[in-house]
C-alpha positions, 0 to 999 in steps of 0.5 A, spaced: 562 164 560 560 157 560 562 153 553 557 152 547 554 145 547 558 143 540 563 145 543 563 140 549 561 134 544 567 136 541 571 136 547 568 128 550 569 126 542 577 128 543 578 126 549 575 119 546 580 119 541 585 120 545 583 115 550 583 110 545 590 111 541 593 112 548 589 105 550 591 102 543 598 103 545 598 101 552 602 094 555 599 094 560 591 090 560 589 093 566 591 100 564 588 099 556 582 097 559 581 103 564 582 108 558 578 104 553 572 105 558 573 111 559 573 113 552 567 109 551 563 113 557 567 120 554 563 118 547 557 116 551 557 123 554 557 127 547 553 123 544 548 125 549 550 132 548 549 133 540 542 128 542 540 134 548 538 128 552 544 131 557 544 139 557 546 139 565 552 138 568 557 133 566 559 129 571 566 125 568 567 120 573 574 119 576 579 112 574 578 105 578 584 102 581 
């Protein structure tokens, strides 16, 4: 069954904060810029859900190394 879309929004949004505490707390500048972009795309990807711009599915895109 698949999630309601604020429910996903939601999850993009937690998993952007996370991003950005875990980003705030790094030492390593290659590691806090990953999560810091991450974070911004996990709140691109919810902003466009709560927009509709975005209702198909979600395609989060894997680490840089």
């Amino acid at each position: 069954m698949a999630q309601p879309m604020a429910d996903t929004a939601i999850f993009f949004r937690q998993q952007a904060a996370r991003c950005q505490r875990l980003a705030w707390c790094c030492s390593d500048e290659k590691t806090t810029e990953s999560l810091r972009l991450m974070g911004e795309d996990f709140l691109l990807k919810a902003q466009q859900l709560e927009s509709g711009q975005n209702d198909s599915v979600i395609e989060v895109k894997p680490i840089q190394s």
